[in-house]
C-alpha positions, 0 to 999 in steps of 0.5 A: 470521483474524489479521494477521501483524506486518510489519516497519517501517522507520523514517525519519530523520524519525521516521515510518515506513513499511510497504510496503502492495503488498507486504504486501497481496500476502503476505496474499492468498498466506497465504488461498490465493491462487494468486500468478498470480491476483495482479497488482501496479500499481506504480503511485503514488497520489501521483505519479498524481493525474491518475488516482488520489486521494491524500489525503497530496498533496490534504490528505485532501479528496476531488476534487469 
C-alpha cells in the first residue's frame, strides 16, 4: 500500500493545512471501498469539545 502526496495549502501565517476528511474519504475510495459505505461527520473537534477531544484547544492534554 502507499499514500498518495496530497496537495497542501499554505497559510499566511506559515502553516499549513490538509483537508484530513476529505483525504481519509479519497484513500478508502482507493482500497475499494464502496462510497456509499462512507459517511463523513462534518462535525469539528475543535468546535465540539463537549463531545469530542481536541488537543490543539485543550493544549494536547487528555480530559481526566
Amino acid at each position: 500500500m502507499y499514500f498518495k502526496i496530497w496537495k497542501v495549502q499554505g497559510d499566511i501565517s506559515g502553516g499549513h493545512h490538509i483537508d484530513l476528511p476529505e483525504a481519509c474519504r479519497l484513500t478508502l475510495l482507493e482500497c475499494g471501498v464502496r462510497a456509499d459505505n462512507i459517511q463523513v461527520s462534518g462535525l469539528c473537534t475543535y468546535e465540539r469539545t463537549d463531545i469530542l477531544y481536541s488537543a490543539r484547544k485543550e493544549g494536547g492534554r487528555l480530559r481526566k
